[in-house]
C-alpha positions as CSV (number, residue, x, y, z in Angstrom):
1,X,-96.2,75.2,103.1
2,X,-93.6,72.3,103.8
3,X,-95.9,70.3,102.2
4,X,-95.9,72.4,99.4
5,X,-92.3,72.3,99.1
6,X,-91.6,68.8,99.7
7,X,-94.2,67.9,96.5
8,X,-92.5,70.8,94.6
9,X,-89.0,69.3,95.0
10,X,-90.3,65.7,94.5
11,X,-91.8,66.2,91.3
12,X,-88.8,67.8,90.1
13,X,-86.4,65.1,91.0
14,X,-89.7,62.7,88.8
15,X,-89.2,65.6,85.7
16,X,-85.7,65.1,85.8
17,X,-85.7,61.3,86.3
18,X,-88.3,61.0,83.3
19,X,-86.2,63.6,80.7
20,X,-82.7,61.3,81.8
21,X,-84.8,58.3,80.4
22,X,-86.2,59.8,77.7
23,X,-83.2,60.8,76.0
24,X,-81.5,57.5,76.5
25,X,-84.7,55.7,75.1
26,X,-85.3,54.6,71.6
27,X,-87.0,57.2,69.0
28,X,-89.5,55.6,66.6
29,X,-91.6,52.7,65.7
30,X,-91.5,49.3,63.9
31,X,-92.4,48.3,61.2
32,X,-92.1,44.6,59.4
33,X,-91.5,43.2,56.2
34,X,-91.9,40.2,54.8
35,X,-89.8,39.1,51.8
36,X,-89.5,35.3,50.7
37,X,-91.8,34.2,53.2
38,X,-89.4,35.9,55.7
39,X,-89.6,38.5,58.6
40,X,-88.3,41.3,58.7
41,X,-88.2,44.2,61.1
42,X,-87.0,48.1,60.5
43,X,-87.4,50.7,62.9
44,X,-88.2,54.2,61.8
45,X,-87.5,57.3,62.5
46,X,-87.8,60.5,61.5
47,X,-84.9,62.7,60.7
48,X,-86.2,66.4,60.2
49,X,-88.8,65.8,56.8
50,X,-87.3,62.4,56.0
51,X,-88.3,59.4,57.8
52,X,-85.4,56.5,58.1
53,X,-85.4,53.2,58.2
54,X,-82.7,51.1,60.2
55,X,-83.3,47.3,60.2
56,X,-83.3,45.8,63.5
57,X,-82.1,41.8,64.7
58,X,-83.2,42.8,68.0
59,X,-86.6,43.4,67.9
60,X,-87.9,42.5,71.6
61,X,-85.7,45.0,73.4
62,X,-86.2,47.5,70.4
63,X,-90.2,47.6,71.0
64,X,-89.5,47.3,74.9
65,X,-87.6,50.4,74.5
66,X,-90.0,52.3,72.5
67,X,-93.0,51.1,75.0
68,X,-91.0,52.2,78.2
69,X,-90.5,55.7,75.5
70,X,-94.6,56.3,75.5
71,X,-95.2,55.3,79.2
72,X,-92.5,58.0,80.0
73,X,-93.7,60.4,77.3
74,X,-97.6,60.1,78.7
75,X,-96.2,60.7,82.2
76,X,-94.3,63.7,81.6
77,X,-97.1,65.8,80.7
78,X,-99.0,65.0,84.1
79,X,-96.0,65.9,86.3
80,X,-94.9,69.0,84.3
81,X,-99.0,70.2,85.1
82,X,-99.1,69.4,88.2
83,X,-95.5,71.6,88.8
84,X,-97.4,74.4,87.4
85,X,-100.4,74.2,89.4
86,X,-98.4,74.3,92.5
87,X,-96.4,77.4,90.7
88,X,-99.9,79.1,91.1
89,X,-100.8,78.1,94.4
90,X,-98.1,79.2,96.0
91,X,-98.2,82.7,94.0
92,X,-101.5,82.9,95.4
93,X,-100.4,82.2,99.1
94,X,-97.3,84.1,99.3
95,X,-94.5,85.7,97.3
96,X,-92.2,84.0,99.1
97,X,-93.8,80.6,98.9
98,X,-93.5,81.6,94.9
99,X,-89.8,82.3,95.3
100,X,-88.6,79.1,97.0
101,X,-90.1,77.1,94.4
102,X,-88.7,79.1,91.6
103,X,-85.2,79.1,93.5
104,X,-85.6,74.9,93.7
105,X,-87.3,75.1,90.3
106,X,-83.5,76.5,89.1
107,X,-81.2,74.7,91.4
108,X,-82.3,71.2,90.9
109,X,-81.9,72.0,87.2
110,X,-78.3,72.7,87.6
111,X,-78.1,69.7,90.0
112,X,-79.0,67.6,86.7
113,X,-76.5,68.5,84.8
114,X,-72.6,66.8,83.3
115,X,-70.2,67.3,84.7
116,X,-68.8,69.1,81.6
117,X,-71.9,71.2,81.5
118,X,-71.3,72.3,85.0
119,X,-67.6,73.3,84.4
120,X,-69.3,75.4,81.1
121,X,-71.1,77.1,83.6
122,X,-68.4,77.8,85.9
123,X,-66.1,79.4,82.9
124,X,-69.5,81.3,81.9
125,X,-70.2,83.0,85.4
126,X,-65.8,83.6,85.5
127,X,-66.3,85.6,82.5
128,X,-69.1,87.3,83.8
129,X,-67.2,88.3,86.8
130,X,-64.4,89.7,85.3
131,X,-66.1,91.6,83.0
132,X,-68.3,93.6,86.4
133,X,-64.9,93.3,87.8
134,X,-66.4,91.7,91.4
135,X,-63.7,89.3,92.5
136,X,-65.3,85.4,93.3
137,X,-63.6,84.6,96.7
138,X,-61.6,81.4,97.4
139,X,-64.4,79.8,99.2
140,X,-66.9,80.3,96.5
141,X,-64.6,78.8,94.2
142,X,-63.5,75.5,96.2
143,X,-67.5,75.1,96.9
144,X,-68.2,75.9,93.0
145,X,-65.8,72.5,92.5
146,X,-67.2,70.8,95.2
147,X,-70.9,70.9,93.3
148,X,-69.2,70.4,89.9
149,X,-67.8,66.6,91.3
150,X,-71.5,66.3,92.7
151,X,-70.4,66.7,96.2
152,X,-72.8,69.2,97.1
153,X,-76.0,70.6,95.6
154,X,-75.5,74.2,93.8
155,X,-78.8,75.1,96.0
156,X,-76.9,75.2,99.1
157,X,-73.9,76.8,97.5
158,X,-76.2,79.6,96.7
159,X,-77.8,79.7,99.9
160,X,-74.5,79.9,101.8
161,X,-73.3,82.3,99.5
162,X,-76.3,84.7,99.9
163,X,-76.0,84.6,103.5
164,X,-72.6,84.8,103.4
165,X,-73.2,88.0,101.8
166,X,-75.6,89.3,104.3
167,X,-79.0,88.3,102.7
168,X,-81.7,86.3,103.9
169,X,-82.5,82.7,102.1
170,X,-85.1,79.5,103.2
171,X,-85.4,77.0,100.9
């Protein structure tokens, strides 16, 4: 079952790695021109139903870009499958099994995000809170800061939390 695990949590870190890129990476294709006997090159893109057209000096690390794009985008598919197919196994083998992933599947996501998103979530869960009207303690809090500089990861905030709390938690 470590096996199991150790795969799980490494293919997430590769989903995560892969989206990053992605959304840093150019959009589009290239087309040329020519006009005059000249060369011209536009990317396009598509903008909803429209598709735009930017042109581009740059062409080189433009189609670089957009190649590194497909590599990542024919990737993605493969890794988000093979996530899912251990999903399954371990439902198969054992509840728990199924629950550590999921638990992983949800902290390394919250790992992953800004800084700013993090501190969104922190104001979210405060409001929460005082709404039920269950008081966060001080220890929560400083470790809830603590994972929104990136000094710790939010799994082993939750696990400490749970146990502090009297429940069990193995992940």
């Amino acid at each position: 079952m470590k096996d199991i695990i150790s795969e799980y949590k490494e293919l997430l870190e590769l989903k995560i790695q892969i989206e990053r890129k992605l959304a840093t990476l150019q959009k589009g294709y290239i087309s040329e021109k020519t006009i005059g006997g000249n060369k011209y090159f536009y990317l396009q893109t598509r903008n909803g139903s429209t598709v735009e057209s930017k042109y581009i000096k740059n062409v080189d690390e433009i189609k670089s870009e957009i190649a590194l794009r497909k590599k990542y985008e024919a990737e993605l598919p493969a890794v988000t499958n093979r996530i899912t197919e251990l999903e399954s196994a371990a439902k198969i083998l054992s509840k728990a099994l199924f629950r550590k992933l999921k638990v992983l599947k949800l902290s390394t996501g919250m790992d992953s995000i800004s800084s700013a998103e993090k501190e969104k979530r922190i104001s979210f869960s405060d409001a929460m809170i005082s709404i039920e009207g269950v008081p966060i303690s001080d220890k929560v809090k400083s470790d809830l800061v603590s994972w929104k500089n990136g000094n710790t990861t939010f799994l082993s905030i939750f696990e400490l939390t749970l146990k502090r709390y009297g429940f069990a938690s193995e992940v």
